[in-house]
C-alpha positions as CSV (number, residue, x, y, z in Angstrom):
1,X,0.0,0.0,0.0
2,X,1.3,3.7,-0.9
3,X,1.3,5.5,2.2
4,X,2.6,8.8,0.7
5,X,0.8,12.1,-1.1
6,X,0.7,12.6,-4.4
7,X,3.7,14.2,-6.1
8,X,1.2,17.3,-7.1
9,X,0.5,18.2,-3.5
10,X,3.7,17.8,-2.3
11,X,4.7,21.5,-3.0
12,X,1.8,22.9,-0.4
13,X,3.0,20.7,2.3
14,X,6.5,21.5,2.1
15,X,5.7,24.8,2.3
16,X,3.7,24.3,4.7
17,X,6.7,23.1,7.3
18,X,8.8,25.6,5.6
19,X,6.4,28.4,7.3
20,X,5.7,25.7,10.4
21,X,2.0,26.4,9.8
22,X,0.3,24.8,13.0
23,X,-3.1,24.9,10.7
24,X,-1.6,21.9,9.0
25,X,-0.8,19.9,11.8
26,X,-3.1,16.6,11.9
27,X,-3.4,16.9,8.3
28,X,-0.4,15.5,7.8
29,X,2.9,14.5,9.0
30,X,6.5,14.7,7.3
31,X,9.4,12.3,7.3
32,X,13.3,13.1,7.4
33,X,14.7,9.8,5.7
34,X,18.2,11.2,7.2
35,X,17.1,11.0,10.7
36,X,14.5,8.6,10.5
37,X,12.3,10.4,12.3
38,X,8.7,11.9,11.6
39,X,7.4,15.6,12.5
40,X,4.2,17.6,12.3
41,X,4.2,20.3,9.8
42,X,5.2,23.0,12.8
43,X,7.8,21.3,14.8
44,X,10.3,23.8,15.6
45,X,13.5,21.6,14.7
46,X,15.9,22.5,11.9
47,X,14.5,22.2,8.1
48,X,16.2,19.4,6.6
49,X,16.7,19.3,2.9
50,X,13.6,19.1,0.9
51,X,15.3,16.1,-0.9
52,X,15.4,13.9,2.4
53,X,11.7,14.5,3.4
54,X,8.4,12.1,2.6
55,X,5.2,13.2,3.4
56,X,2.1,10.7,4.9
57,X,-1.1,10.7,5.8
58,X,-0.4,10.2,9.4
59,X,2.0,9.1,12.4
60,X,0.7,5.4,11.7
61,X,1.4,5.5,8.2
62,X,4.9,6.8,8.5
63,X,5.8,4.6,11.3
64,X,4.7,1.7,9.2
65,X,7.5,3.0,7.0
66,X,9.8,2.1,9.5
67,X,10.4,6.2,11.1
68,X,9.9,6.8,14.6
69,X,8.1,10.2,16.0
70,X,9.7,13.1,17.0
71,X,10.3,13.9,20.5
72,X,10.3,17.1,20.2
73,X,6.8,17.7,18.3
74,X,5.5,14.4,19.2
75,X,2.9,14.0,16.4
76,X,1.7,10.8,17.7
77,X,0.0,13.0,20.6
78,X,-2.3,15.4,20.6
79,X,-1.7,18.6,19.4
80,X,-1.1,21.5,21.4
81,X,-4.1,23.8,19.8
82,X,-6.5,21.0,19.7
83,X,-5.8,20.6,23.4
84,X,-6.7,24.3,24.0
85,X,-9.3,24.2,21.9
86,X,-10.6,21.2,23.7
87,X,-10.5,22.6,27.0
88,X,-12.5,25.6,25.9
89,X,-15.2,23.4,23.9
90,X,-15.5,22.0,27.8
91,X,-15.9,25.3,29.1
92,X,-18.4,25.9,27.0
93,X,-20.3,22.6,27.5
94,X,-20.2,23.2,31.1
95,X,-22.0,26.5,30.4
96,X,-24.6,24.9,28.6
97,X,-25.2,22.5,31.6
98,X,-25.5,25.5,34.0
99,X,-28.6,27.7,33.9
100,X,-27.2,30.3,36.6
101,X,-23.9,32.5,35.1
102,X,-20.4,31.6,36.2
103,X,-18.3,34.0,37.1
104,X,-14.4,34.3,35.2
105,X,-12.4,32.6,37.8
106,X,-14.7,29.3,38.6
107,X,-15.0,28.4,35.1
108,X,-11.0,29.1,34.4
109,X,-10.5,26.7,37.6
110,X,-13.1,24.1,36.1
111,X,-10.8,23.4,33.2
112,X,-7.4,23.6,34.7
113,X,-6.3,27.0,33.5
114,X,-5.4,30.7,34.4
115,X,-8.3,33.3,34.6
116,X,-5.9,35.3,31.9
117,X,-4.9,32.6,29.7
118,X,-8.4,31.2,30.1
119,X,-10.0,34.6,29.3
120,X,-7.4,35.1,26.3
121,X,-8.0,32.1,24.7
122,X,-11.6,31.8,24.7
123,X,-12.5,35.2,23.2
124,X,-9.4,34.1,20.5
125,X,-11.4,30.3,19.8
126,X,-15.0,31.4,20.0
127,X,-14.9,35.1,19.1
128,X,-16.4,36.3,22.4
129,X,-15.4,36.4,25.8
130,X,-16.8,34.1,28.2
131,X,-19.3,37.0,29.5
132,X,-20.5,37.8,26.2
133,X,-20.9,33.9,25.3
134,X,-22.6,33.5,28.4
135,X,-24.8,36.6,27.2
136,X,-25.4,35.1,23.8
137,X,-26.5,31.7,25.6
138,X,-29.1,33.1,27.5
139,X,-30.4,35.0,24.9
140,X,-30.5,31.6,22.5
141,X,-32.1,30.1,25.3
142,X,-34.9,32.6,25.8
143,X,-35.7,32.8,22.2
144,X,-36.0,29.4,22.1
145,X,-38.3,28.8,24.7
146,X,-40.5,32.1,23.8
147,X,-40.6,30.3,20.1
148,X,-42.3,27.3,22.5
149,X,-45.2,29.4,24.0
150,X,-43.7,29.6,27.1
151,X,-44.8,32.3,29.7
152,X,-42.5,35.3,29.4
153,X,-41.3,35.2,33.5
154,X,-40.8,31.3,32.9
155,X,-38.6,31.9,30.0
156,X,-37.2,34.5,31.5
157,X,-35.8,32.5,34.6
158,X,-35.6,29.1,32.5
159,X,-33.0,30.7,29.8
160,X,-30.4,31.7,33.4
161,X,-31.7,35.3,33.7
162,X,-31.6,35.8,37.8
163,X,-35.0,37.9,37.7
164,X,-37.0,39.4,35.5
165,X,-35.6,43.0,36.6
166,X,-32.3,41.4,35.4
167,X,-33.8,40.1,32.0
168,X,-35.4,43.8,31.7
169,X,-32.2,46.0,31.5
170,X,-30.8,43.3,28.9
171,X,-33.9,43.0,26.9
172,X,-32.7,45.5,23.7
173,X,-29.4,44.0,23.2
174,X,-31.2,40.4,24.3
175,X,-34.0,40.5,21.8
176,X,-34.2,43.3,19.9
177,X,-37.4,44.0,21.6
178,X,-39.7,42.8,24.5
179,X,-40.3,39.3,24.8
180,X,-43.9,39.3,24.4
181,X,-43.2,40.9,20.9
182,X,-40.8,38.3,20.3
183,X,-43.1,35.5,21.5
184,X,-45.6,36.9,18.7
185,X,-43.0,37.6,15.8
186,X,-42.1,40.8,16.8
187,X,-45.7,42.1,16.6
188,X,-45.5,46.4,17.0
189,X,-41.9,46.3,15.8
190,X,-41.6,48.9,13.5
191,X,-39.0,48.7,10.8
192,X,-38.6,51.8,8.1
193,X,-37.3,50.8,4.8
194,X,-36.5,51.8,1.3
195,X,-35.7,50.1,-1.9
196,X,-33.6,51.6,-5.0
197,X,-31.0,50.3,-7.4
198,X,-26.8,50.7,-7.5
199,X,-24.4,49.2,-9.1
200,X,-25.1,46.0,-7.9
201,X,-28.9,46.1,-9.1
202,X,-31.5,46.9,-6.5
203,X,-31.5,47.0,-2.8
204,X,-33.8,47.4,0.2
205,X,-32.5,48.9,3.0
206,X,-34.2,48.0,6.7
207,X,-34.0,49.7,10.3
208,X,-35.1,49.3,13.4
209,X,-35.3,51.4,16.4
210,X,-31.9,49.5,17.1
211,X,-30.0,50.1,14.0
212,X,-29.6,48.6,10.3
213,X,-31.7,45.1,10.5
214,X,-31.4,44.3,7.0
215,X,-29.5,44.3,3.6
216,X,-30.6,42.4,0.6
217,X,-30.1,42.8,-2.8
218,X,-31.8,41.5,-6.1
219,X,-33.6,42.2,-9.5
220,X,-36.4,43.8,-8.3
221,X,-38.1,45.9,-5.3
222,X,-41.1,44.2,-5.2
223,X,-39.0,40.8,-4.6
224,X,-36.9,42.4,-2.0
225,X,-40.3,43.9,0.0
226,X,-41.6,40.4,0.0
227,X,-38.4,39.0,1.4
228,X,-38.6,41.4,4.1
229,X,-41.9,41.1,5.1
230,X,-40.9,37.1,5.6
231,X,-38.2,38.1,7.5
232,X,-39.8,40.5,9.8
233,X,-43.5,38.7,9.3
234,X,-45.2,40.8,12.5
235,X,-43.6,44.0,12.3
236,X,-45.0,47.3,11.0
237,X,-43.3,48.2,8.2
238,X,-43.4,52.2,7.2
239,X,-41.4,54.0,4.9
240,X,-38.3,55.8,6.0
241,X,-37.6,59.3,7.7
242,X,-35.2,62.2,7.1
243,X,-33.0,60.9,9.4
244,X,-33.1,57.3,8.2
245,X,-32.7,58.5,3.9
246,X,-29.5,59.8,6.0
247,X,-28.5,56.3,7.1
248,X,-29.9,54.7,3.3
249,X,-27.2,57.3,1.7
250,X,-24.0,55.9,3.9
251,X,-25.3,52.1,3.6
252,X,-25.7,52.8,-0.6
253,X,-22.2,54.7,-0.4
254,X,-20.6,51.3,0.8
255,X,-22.6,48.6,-1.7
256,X,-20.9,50.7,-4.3
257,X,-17.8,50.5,-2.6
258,X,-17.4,47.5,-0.4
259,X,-14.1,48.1,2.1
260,X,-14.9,51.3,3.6
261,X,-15.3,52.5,6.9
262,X,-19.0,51.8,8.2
263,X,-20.0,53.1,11.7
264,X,-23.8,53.1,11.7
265,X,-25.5,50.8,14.7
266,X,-26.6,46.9,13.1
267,X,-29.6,45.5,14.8
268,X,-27.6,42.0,14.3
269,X,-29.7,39.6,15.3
270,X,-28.7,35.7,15.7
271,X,-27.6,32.5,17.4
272,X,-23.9,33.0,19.1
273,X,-23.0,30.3,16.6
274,X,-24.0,32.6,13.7
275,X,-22.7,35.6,15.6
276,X,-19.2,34.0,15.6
277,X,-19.2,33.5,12.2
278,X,-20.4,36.8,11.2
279,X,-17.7,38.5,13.1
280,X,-15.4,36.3,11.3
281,X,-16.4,37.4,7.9
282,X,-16.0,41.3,9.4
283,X,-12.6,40.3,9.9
284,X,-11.8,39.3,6.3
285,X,-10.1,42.3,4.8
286,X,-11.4,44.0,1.7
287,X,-10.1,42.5,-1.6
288,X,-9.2,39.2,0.2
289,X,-11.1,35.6,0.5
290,X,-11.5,32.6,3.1
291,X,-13.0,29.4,2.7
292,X,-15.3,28.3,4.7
293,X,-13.1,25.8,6.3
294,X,-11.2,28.7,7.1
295,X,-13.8,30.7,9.2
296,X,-14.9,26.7,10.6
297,X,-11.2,27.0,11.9
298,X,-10.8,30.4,12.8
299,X,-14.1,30.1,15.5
300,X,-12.6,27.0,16.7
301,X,-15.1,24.6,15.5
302,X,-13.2,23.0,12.2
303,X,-15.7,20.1,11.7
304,X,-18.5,22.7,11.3
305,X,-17.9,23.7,7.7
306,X,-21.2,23.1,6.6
307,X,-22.8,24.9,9.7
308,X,-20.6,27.7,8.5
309,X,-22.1,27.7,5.2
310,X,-25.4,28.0,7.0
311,X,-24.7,30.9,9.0
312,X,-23.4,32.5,6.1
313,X,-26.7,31.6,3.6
314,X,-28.3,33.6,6.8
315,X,-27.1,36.6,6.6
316,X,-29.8,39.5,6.7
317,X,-26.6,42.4,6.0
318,X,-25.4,42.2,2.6
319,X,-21.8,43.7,2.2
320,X,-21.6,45.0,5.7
321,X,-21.2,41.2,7.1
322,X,-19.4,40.2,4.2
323,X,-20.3,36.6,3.3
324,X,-19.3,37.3,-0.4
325,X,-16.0,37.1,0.3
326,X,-15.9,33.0,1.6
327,X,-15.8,30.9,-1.0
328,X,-15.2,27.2,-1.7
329,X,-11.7,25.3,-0.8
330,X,-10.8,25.2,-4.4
331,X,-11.2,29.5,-4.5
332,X,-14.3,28.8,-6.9
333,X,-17.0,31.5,-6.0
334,X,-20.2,29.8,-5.2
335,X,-23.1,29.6,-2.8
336,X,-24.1,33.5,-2.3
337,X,-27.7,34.4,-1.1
338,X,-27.8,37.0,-3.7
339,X,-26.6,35.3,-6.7
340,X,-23.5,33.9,-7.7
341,X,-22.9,36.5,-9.9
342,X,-23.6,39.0,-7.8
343,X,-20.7,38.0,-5.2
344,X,-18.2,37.7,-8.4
345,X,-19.1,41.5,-9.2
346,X,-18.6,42.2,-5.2
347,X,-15.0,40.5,-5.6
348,X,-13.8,42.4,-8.9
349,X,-15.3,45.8,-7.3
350,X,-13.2,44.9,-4.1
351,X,-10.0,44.1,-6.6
352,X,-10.1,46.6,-8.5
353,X,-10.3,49.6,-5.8
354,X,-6.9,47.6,-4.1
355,X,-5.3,48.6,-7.2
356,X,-5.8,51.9,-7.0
């Protein structure tokens, strides 16, 4: 049996150890036929010549071969990040289990760790701090049971809220609005918008008393109104003030030119998983691209590619949250909410302004 990569890949990997990218750790594992020994893609030892190295498919496969692991990386355990990122994927199980908030300390102690190291590398694997996870939890949880029919002051307390006083000075940021509105699909929520066209073909652009809820794009307004009425199915939708054709002007200024600065409030609501993601996408730089196993990896959570792909097919904020800038594995543009072609004409405009 052939144990090794194919010749054509060969070039990535190596250049992957040359940069001792940890991302490529547990992908694969490289040989030193001079040494006899075997070494993740980051192992800190000296680069031997590219003409003494083999690559395989794992620790097994090379030892098979007849080389032994490296003591120094030790490939055949587990790797240092996935043992970080495992210890925070407890911390955040043990949140789930827990309906009343725990504070900094107590859940750094629960999984063998530093309040400061704990605190750094949770907000670096999940996007948040643990507060604001713990923030976006409850707020999951009392969507979900106000979805249910529950009583407000029993979903209230059931979602870890410590009274309904508590839940009260929270409920903006929380919901978007009360819970009773919520619990009736944001019935009395009233939402200004306007539709036009730009470069990119029309838009409709939505507020709320909170900020910008929504930015979709297509071929036609009447489309785009129908769209939002699903999204926002209880709310009272009026068309826009002074002050809001203000905001419309800014949010038009930036479809036409995706990249630039944008400090209008977002009304961004969504699940913290979707939250992570989003803020992932933000973090994309103008005129550049991830894949979406990129972003699964970047929020920790690289088995979730598909969920990924979900969060981003979700997205109510055209261009501001920028999904049209993941795109598949292979750098093939696909799978865009507002057309295909659509997110190539995003990506050339985005090109051609970092040329300028």
């Amino acid at each position: 049996m052939n144990h090794f990569f194919d010749k054509a890949n060969d070039e990535s990997r190596w250049q992957a150890v040359e940069t001792r990218d940890s991302r490529a750790d547990g992908q694969f594992v490289f040989a030193v036929k001079t040494t006899g020994i075997c070494c993740r893609p980051s192992c800190s030892a000296r680069h031997p010549l590219r003409k003494n190295v083999l690559f395989f498919e794992s620790v097994d496969a090379a030892v098979d071969a007849g080389f032994r692991p490296c003591k120094r990386c030790q490939p055949d355990k587990q790797a240092p990040e996935q043992q970080r990122i495992d210890r925070i994927t407890q911390a955040c199980r043990i949140l789930e289990a827990s309906n009343d908030s725990i504070v900094l300390a107590d859940l750094a102690s629960q999984v063998a760790m530093s309040p400061f190291h704990f605190h750094r590398l949770f907000k670096q694997v999940t996007g948040l701090t643990p507060h604001a996870w713990q923030k976006a939890l409850r707020a999951k949880r009392l969507r979900a049971q106000l979805a249910q029919g529950e009583p407000v002051t029993r979903a209230v307390f059931d979602a870890g809220f410590q009274s309904e006083s508590n839940y009260y000075q929270q409920a903006d940021k929380v919901l978007g609005m009360t819970a009773k509105q919520y619990r009736q699909g944001g019935d009395r929520t009233v939402i200004q918008f306007v539709v036009g066209s730009c470069r990119l073909g029309a838009f409709l652009v939505a507020q709320s008393e909170r900020g910008i809820c929504a930015i979709l794009l297509g071929n036609e307004a009447k489309t785009l109104i129908a769209e939002l009425e699903t999204l926002f199915p209880h709310s009272a939708l009026m068309a826009g003030d002074e002050l809001f054709a203000q905001n419309v002007a800014q949010v038009v200024s930036l479809l036409e030119r995706p990249g630039q600065q944008f400090d209008l409030p977002l009304d961004i609501q969504g699940t913290a998983f979707q939250q992570q993601v989003w803020q992932a996408l933000r973090d994309i730089p103008a005129g550049q691209t991830a894949s979406y196993r990129d972003i699964a990896e970047r929020i920790g959570k690289p088995q979730a590619v598909r969920a990924v792909a979900g969060a981003c097919a979700a997205n109510k904020l055209a261009v501001i949250i920028p999904c049209h800038r993941v795109v598949r594995n292979d750098g093939a543009i696909s799978g865009y909410r507002w057309g295909v072609e659509r997110k190539r004409q995003l990506l050339k405009i985005e090109a051609e302004q970092q040329g300028e």
